[in-house]
PAKETI-154477 format. One record per residue (C-alpha): residue in one letter; x, y, z. Coordinates in Angstrom, 1 decimal, always signed. Example, Ala and Ser with C-alpha at 12.3 -4.5 7.8 and 13.67 -1.06 7.14 Angstrom:
BEGIN
(r A,(+12.3,-4.5,+7.8)),
(r S,(+13.7,-1.1,+7.1)),
This chain:
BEGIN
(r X,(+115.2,+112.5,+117.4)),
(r X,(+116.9,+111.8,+113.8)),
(r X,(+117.8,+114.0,+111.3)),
(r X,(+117.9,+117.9,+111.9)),
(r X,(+116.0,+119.8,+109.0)),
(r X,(+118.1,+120.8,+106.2)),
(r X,(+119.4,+124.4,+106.4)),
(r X,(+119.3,+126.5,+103.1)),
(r X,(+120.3,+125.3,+99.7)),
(r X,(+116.5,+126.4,+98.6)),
(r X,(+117.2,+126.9,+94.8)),
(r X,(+119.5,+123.6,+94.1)),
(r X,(+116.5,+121.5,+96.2)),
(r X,(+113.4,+122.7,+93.8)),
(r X,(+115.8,+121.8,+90.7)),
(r X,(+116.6,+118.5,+92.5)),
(r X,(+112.5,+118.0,+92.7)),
(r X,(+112.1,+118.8,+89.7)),
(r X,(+114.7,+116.8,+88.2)),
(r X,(+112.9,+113.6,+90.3)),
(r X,(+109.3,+114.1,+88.9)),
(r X,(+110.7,+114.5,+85.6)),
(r X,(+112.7,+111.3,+85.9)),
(r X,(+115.8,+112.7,+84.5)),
(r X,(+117.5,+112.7,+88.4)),
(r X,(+121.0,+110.8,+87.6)),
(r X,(+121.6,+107.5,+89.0)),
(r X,(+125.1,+108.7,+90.5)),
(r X,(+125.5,+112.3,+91.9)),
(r X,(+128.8,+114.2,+93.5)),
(r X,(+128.0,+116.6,+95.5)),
(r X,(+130.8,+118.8,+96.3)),
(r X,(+131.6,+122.3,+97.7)),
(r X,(+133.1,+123.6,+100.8)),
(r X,(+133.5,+121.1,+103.9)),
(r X,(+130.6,+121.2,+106.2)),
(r X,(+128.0,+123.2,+104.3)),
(r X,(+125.5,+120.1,+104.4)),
(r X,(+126.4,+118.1,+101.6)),
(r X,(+125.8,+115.0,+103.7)),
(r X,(+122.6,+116.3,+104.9)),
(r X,(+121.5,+116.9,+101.0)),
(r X,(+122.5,+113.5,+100.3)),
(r X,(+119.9,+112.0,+103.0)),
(r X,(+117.3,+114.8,+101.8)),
(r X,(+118.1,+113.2,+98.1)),
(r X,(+117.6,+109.9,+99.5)),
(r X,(+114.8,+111.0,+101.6)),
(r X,(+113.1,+112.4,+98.3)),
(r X,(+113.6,+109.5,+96.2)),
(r X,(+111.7,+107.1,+98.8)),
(r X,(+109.1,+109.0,+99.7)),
(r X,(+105.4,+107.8,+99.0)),
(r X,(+104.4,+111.2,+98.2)),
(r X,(+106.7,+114.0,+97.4)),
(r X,(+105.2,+117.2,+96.9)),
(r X,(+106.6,+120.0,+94.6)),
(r X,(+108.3,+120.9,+97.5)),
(r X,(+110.7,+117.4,+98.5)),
(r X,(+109.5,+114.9,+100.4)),
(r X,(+106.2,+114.7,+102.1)),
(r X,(+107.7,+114.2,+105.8)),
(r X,(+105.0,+112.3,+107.1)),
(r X,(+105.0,+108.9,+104.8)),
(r X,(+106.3,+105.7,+106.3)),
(r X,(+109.6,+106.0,+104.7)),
(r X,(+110.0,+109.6,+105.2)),
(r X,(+109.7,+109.0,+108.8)),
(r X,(+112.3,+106.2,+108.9)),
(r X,(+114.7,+108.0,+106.4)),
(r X,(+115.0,+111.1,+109.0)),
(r X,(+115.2,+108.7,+111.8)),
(r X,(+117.7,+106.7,+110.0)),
(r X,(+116.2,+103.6,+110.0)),
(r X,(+114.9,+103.1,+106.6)),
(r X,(+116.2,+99.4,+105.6)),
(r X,(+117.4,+101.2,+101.8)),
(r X,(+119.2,+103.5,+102.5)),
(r X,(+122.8,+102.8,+103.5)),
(r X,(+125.0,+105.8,+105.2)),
(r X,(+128.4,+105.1,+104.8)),
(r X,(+131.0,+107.9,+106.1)),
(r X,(+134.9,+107.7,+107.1)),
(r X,(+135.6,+105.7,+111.0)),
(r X,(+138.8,+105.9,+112.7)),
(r X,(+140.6,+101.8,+111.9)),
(r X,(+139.5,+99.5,+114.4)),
(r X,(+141.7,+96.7,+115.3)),
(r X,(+140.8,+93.8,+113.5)),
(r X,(+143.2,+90.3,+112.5)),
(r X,(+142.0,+89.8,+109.3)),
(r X,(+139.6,+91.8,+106.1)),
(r X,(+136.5,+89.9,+107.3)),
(r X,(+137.3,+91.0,+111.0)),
(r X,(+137.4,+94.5,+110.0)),
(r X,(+134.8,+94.5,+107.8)),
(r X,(+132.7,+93.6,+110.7)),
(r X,(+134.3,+95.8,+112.6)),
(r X,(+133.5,+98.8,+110.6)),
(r X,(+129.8,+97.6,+110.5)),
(r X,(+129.1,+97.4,+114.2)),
(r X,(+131.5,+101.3,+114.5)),
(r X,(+128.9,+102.4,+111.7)),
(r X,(+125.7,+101.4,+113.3)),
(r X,(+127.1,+102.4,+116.8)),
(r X,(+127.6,+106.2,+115.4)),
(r X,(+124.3,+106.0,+113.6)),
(r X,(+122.7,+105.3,+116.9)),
(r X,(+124.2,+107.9,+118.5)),
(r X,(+123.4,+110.6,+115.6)),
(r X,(+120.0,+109.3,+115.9)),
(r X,(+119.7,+111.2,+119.8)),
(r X,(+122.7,+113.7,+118.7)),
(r X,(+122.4,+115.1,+114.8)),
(r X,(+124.4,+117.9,+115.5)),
(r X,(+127.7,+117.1,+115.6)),
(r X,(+130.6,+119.4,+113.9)),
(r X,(+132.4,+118.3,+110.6)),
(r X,(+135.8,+118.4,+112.6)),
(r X,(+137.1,+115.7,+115.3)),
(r X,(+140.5,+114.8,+116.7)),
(r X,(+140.0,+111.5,+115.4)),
(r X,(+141.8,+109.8,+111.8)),
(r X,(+139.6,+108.8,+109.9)),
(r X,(+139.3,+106.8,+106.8)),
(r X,(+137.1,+104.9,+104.2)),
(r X,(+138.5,+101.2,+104.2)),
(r X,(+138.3,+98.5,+101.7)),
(r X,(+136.1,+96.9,+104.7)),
(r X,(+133.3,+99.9,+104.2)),
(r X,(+133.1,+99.2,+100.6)),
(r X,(+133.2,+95.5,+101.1)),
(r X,(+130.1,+95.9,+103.7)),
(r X,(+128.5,+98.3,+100.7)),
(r X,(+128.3,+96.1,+98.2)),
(r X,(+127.3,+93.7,+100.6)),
(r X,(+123.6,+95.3,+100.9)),
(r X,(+123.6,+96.1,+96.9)),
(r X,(+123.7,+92.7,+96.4)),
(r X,(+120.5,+92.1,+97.8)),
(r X,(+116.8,+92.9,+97.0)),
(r X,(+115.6,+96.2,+98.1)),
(r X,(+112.8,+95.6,+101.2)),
(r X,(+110.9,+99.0,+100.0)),
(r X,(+111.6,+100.9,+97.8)),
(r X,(+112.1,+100.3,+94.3)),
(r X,(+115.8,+100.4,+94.6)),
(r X,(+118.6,+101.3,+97.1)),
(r X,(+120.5,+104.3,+98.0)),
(r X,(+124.0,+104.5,+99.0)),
(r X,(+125.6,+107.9,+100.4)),
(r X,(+129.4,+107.7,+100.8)),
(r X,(+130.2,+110.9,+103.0)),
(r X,(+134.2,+112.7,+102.1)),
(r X,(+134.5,+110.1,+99.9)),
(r X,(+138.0,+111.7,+98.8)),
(r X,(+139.2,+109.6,+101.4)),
(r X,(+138.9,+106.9,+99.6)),
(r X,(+141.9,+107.8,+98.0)),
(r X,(+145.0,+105.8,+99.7)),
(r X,(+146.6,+107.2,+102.8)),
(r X,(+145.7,+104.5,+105.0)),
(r X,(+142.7,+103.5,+103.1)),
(r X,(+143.2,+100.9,+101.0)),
(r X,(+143.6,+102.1,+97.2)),
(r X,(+140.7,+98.5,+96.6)),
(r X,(+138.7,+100.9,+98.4)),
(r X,(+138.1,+102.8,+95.4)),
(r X,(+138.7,+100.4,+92.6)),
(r X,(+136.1,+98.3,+95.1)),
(r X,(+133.3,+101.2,+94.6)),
(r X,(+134.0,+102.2,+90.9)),
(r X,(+133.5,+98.4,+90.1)),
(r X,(+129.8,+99.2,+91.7)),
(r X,(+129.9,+102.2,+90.0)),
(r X,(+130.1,+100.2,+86.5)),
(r X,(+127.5,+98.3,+87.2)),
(r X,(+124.9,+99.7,+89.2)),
(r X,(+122.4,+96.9,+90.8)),
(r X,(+119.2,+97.2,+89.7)),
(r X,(+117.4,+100.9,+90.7)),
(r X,(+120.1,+101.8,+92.8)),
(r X,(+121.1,+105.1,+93.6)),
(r X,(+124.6,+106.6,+94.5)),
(r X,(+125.6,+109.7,+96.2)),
(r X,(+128.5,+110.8,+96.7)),
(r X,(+129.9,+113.7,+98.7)),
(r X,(+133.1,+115.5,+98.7)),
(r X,(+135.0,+119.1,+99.8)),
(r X,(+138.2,+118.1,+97.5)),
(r X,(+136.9,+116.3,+94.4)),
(r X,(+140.1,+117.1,+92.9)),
(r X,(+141.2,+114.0,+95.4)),
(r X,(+138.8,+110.7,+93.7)),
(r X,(+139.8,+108.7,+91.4)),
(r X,(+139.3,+110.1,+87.7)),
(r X,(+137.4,+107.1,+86.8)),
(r X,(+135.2,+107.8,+89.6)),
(r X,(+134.0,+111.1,+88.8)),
(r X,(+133.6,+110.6,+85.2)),
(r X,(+130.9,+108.2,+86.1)),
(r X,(+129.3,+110.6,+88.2)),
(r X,(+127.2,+114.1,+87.7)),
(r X,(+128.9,+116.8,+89.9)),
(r X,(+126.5,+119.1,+91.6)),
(r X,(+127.7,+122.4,+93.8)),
(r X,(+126.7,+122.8,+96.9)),
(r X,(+128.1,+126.3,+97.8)),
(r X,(+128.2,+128.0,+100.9)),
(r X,(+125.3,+129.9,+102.7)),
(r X,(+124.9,+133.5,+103.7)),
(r X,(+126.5,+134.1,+107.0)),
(r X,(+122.9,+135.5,+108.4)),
(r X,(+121.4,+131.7,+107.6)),
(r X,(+124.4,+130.5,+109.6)),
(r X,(+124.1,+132.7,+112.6)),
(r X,(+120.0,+132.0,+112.8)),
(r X,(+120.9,+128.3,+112.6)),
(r X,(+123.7,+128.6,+115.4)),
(r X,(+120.8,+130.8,+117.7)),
(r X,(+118.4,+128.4,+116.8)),
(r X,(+120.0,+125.2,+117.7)),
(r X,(+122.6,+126.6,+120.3)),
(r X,(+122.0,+128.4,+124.4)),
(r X,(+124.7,+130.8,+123.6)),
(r X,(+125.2,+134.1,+124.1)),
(r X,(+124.4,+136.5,+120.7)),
(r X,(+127.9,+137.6,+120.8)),
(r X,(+129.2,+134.0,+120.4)),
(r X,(+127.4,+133.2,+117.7)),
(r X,(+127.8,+136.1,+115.5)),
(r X,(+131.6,+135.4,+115.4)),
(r X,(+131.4,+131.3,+115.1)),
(r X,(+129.3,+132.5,+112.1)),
(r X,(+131.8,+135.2,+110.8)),
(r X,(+134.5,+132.3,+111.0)),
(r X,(+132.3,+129.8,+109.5)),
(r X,(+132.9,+131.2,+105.8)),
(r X,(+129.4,+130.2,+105.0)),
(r X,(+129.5,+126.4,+106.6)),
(r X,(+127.2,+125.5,+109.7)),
(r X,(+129.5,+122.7,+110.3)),
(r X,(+132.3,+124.9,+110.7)),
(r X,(+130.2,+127.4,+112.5)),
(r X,(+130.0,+124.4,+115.1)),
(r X,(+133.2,+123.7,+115.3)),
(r X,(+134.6,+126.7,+116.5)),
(r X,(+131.9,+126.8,+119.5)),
(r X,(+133.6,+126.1,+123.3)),
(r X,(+132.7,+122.6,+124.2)),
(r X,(+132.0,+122.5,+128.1)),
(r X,(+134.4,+125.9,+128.4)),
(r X,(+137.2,+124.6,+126.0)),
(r X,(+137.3,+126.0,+122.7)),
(r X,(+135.9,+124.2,+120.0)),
(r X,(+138.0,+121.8,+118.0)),
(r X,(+138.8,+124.5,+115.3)),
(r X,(+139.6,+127.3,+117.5)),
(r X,(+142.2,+125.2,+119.0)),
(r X,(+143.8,+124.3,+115.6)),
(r X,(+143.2,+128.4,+114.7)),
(r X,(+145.2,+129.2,+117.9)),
(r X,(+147.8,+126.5,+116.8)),
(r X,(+147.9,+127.7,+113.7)),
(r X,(+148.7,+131.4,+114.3)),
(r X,(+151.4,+130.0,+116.8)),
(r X,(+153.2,+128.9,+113.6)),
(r X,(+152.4,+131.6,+111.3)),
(r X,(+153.9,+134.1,+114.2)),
(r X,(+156.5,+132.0,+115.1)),
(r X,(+157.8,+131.2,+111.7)),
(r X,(+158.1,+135.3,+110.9)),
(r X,(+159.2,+136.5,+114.4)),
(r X,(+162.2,+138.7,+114.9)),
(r X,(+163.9,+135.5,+116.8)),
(r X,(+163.5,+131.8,+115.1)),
(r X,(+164.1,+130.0,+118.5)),
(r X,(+160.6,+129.6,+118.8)),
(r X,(+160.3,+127.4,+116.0)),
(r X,(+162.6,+124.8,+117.5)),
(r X,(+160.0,+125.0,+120.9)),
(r X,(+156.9,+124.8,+118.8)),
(r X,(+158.0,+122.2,+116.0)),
(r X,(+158.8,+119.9,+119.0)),
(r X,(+155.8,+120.2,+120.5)),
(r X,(+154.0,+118.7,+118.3)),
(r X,(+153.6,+114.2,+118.4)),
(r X,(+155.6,+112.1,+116.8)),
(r X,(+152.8,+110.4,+114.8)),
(r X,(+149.3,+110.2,+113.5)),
(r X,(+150.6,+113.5,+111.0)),
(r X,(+147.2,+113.4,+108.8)),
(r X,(+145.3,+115.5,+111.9)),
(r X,(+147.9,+118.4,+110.4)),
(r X,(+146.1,+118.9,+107.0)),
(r X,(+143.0,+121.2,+109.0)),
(r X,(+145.7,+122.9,+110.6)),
(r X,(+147.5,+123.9,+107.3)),
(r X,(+144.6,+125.4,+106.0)),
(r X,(+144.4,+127.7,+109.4)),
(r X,(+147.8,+128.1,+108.3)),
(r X,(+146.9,+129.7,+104.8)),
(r X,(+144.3,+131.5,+106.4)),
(r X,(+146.2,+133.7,+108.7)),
(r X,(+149.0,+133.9,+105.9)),
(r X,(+146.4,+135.4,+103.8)),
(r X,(+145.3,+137.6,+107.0)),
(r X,(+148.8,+138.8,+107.6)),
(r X,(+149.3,+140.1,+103.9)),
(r X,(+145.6,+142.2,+104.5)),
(r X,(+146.7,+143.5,+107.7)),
(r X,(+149.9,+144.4,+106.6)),
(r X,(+148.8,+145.9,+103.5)),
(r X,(+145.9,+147.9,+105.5)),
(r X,(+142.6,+145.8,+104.0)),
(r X,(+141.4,+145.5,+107.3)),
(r X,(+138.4,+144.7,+105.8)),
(r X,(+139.4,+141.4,+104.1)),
(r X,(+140.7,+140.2,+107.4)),
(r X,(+138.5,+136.7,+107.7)),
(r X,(+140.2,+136.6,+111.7)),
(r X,(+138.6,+140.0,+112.2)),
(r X,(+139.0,+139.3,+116.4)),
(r X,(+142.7,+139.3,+115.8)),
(r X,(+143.2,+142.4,+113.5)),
(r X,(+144.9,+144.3,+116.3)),
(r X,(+147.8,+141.3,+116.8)),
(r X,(+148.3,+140.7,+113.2)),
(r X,(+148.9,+144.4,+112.5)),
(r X,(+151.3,+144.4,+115.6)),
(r X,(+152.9,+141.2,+114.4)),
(r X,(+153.0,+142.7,+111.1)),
(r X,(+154.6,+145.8,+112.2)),
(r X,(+157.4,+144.4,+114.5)),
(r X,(+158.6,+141.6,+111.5)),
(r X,(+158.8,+143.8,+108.8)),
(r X,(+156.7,+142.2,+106.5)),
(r X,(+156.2,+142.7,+102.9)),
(r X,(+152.4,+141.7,+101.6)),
(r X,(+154.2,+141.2,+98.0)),
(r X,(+156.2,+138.2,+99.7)),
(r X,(+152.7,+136.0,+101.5)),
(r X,(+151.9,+134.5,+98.1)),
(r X,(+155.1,+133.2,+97.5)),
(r X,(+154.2,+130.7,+101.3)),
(r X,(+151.3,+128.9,+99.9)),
(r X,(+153.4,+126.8,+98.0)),
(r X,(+155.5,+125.5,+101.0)),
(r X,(+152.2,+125.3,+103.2)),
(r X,(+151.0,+122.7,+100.2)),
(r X,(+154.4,+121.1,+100.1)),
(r X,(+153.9,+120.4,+104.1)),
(r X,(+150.2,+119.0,+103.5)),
(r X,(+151.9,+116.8,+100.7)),
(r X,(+153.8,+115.3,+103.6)),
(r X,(+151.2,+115.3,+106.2)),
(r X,(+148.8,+113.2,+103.7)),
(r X,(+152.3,+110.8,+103.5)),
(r X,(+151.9,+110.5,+107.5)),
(r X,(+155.6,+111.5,+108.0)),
(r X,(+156.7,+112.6,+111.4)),
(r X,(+154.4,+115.5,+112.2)),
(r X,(+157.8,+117.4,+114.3)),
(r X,(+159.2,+117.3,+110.9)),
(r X,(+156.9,+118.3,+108.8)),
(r X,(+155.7,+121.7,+111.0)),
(r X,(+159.7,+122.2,+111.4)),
(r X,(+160.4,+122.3,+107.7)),
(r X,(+157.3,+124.2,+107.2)),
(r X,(+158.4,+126.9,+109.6)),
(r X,(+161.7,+127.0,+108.0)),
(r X,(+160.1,+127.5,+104.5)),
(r X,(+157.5,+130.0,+105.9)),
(r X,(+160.7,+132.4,+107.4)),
(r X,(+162.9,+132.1,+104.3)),
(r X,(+160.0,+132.9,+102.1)),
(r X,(+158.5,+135.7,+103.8)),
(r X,(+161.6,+137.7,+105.3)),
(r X,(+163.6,+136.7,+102.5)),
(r X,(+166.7,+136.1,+104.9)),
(r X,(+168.2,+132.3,+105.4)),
(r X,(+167.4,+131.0,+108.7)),
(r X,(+168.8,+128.0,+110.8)),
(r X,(+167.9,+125.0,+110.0)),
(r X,(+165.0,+123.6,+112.0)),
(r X,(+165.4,+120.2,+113.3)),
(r X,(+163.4,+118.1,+110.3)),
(r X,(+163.3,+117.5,+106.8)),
(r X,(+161.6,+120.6,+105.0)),
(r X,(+160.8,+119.0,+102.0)),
């Protein structure tokens, strides 16, 4: 099957084109805007583009040898690397390897499945191993096309957590000195994240967020769901298709999102109820390990804080969780809460995703969150909640 055809982004493709025929495309783009708006998509159409036998004013020609093998992913020069969970491996070569045969096993299966959300359960990382494998094909001759192109999906996480911190050194070195024609495209949601060094030698380019209607035709188009369904996985999606996705129920579960949405309110409510007990319940609900799955969940977590203050001050209107208006207003109600006071919890939701990026305990982290959250926003001390806060 391939690729799926790229959804919106109309404008910043004809200046890309244009940019290509004139021959003043950069060598080394980073795109970057909100997760799952299609970044990595653009990246393949870039790549796509700048292999193509006969690009019209409009992109690529779609119907030219490499075309065809670009959207089928199978076009020997253009190398798709993106964060895998670690495989087990003894040694750096072992892993290296390792990471190969994970990367060509997911690019198989993307070739029968392209759409796939830009949220998963799993920890993922860029290693030193999926550089070392990069520069591995930049050192040799292009088969095709006049030079190769490298996409590195989220490559913020090159940064080290458990990625190595040679990961990045590793690409910047590339980044130096590029082989040849290469080209290198990067992709990010938190730029703010890579190496200084790295940005400076790329050219940032924006990819914003679409219209919610191009979202919800997308989600009809591609989805058997009911209208209803849709239309509020595309209210939620804040302008991402990939977020639009991940809110959709999977087999009758909820989608990966809407369970870390529930979660999230969980903590926002519990942290501000009348009674703190819950926290202890909730806080110790929560593993023991693998704490960098928490940093989605703290952004549901500033997204219902932010709700909460728009309820409470009666800007229904602003309300992003529109399908909870009626609980947050409640919840609001029976707390006491202040709006003037929810901009004063950001800072100890960042402090928490600080630690979560750290992988400390995840009970600790959400228990010092909560803690934070309820001293900050009722502006009363509370008991101390098993864990270290800060």
């Amino acid at each position: 099957m391939g690729l799926h055809d790229l959804v919106g982004h109309d404008e910043l493709r004809a200046s890309l084109v244009r940019a290509h025929a004139s021959g003043t495309l950069p060598a080394a783009l980073l795109l970057h805007g909100p997760r799952g708006v299609g970044k990595q998509r653009l990246a393949l159409w870039i790549a796509q583009l700048s292999v193509c036998s006969t690009p019209t004013p409009e992109g690529p020609c779609e119907s030219c040898g490499p075309c065809r093998m670009t959207r089928s992913l199978e076009h020997p020069d253009v190398h798709w690397y993106f964060p895998l969970p670690r495989p087990k491996a003894s040694s750096k070569q072992k892993l290296a390897e390792a990471l190969e045969a994970a990367r060509f096993q997911e690019l198989a299966d993307l070739r029968s499945a392209s759409l796939v959300p830009s949220w998963s359960d799993d920890v993922r990382g860029l290693y030193l191993g999926t550089i070392t494998n990069l520069r591995g094909h930049a050192a040799k001759r292009p088969t095709m096309a006049a030079g190769p192109v490298f996409i590195v999906g989220q490559a913020e996480l090159l940064v080290p957590q458990e990625a190595s911190p040679e990961a990045a050194n590793a690409l910047l070195k590339l980044l130096e000195e590029p082989p040849g024609q290469a080209r290198f495209l990067l992709t990010s949601s938190e730029p703010g994240m890579l190496l200084p060094t790295i940005r400076s030698r790329t050219v940032p380019v924006h990819v914003p967020a679409l219209p919610r209607e191009a979202v919800h035709a997308f989600l009809q188009e591609h989805f058997e769901l009911e209208e209803k369904t849709t239309a509020w996985a595309a209210h939620l999606s804040q302008g991402s298709p990939g977020r639009a996705m991940a809110f959709l129920p999977d087999d009758g579960d909820p989608g990966p999102l809407e369970s870390l949405r529930r979660r999230a309110f969980e903590i926002v409510t519990g942290a501000t109820a009348s009674r703190p007990a819950e926290g202890y319940r909730l806080a110790a609900s929560f593993p023991p390990s693998r704490a960098r799955q928490l940093i989605d969940l703290f952004t549901f977590v500033e997204e219902w804080l932010r709700d909460l203050a728009a309820a409470a001050a009666g800007a229904d209107e602003l309300v992003i969780n529109y399908d909870a208006l009626s609980r947050l207003k409640k919840h609001a109600d029976s707390s006491g809460i202040v709006p003037s006071r929810l901009p004063d919890a950001f800072p100890a939701v960042e402090r928490a995703r600080e630690l979560a990026r750290g992988n400390v305990n995840p009970q600790l982290v959400v228990s010092g969150l909560m803690r934070d959250l309820r001293r900050v926003i009722l502006d009363t001390p509370s008991p101390s909640l098993p864990g270290a806060g800060r």
